[in-house]
N, C-alpha and C positions, 0 to 999 in steps of 0.2 A: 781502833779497838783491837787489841791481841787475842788470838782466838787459841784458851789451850784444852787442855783436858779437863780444866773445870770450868766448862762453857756454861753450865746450868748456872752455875753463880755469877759470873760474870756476863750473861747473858738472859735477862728476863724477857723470853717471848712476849709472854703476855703483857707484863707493861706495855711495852714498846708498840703489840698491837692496840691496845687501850689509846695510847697514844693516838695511831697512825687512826683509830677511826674518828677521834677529835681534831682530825685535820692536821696532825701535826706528818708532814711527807717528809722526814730527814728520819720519821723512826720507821716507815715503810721502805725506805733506803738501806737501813741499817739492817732490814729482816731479810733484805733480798740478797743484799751480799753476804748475810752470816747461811740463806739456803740456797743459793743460786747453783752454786760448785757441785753439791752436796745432792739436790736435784737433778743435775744432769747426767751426774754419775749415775745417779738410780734407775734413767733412762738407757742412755750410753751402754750399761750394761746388761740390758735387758734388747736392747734393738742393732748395735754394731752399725749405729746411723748417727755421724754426726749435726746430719744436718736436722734429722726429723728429732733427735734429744736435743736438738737448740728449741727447735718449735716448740716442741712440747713444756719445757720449759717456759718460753716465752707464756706459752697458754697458763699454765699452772696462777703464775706470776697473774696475766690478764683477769682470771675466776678470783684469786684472793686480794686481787685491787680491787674486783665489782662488786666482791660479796663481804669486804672486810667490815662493814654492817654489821653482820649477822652471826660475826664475833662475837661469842658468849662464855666469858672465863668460868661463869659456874656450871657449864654445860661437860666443860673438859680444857684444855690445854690448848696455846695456840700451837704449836710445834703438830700435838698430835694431828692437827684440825687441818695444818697445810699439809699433811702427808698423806692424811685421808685424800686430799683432793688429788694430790700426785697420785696416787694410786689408781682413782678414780679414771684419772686422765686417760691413765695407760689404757686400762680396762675398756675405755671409748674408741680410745685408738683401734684396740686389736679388734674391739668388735664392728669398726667402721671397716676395717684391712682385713677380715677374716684370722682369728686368733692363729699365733704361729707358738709352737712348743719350743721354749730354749734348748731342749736337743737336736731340734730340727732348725736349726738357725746354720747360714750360709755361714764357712770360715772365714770368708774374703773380709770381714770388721772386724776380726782379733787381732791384726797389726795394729790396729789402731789403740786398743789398750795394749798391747807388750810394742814398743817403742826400741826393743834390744837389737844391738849390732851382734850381742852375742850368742853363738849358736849354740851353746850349750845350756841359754836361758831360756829361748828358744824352746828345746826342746823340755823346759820344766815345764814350763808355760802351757803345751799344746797337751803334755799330760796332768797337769792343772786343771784345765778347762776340759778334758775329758774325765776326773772326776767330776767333777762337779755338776756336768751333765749326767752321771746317774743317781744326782740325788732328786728326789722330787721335790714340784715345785714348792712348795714351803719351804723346803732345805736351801733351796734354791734362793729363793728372796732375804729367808736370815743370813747364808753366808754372803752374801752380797752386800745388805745393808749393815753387816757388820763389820766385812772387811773390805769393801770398795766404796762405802758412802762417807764416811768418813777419816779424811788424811792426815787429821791430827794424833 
């Protein structure tokens, strides 16, 4: 399946969870790969940990396998319903770890999103990420899942 900018049409969550809760696991495949990426970015960006945005993901993924039950299309949307839970996750995490402020986050994980040999990206980069940490946090989470969650 091609995933482009008109993902909403060519991509109906909710079928597909409708599906996955009648037992069909080729459409619960199909939800994980269209939010897999797109989830761990939302981590990824938010922790500069790649190995705790795999976890956290892996978890997300765990809660909407145990609870895809409880999947309720007239209640809201399934897209909305798994982000709620990403959300959620986070929320457990920092409140398990003691909440950290993305201005106070260590720089030693920004290599890890800017991947540049070049140093003059480099330095867009590091003044990039210095705005952005004086926006607050809501600013913060829109410019992120606007323009780091999704690569299409």
């Amino acid at each position: 399946m091609n995933m482009s900018n008109d993902r909403a049409e060519m991509f109906d969550c909710n079928a597909l969870a409708c599906q996955w809760q009648h037992g069909n696991q080729q459409a619960g495949a199909l939800i994980f790969d269209y939010f897999a990426s797109q989830i761990f970015r939302f981590f990824i960006v938010r922790l500069f940990n790649r190995e705790i945005a795999e976890d956290l993901t892996q978890h997300v993924f765990l809660k909407v396998t145990n609870k895809i039950h409880t999947f309720d299309t007239n209640l809201g949307n399934f897209s909305s319903w798994i982000w709620q839970i990403t959300r959620n996750t986070l929320i457990d995490y920092f409140r398990e770890k003691k909440h950290v402020v993305f201005s106070d986050l260590p720089s030693e994980g920004e290599h890890f999103i800017n991947e540049s040999d070049d140093p003059a990206q480099e330095v867009k980069y590091h003044e990039l990420l210095a705005l952005v940490k004086t926006l607050s946090t809501e600013e913060q989470e829109i410019f992120s899942l606007h323009h780091l969650s999704d690569p299409l």
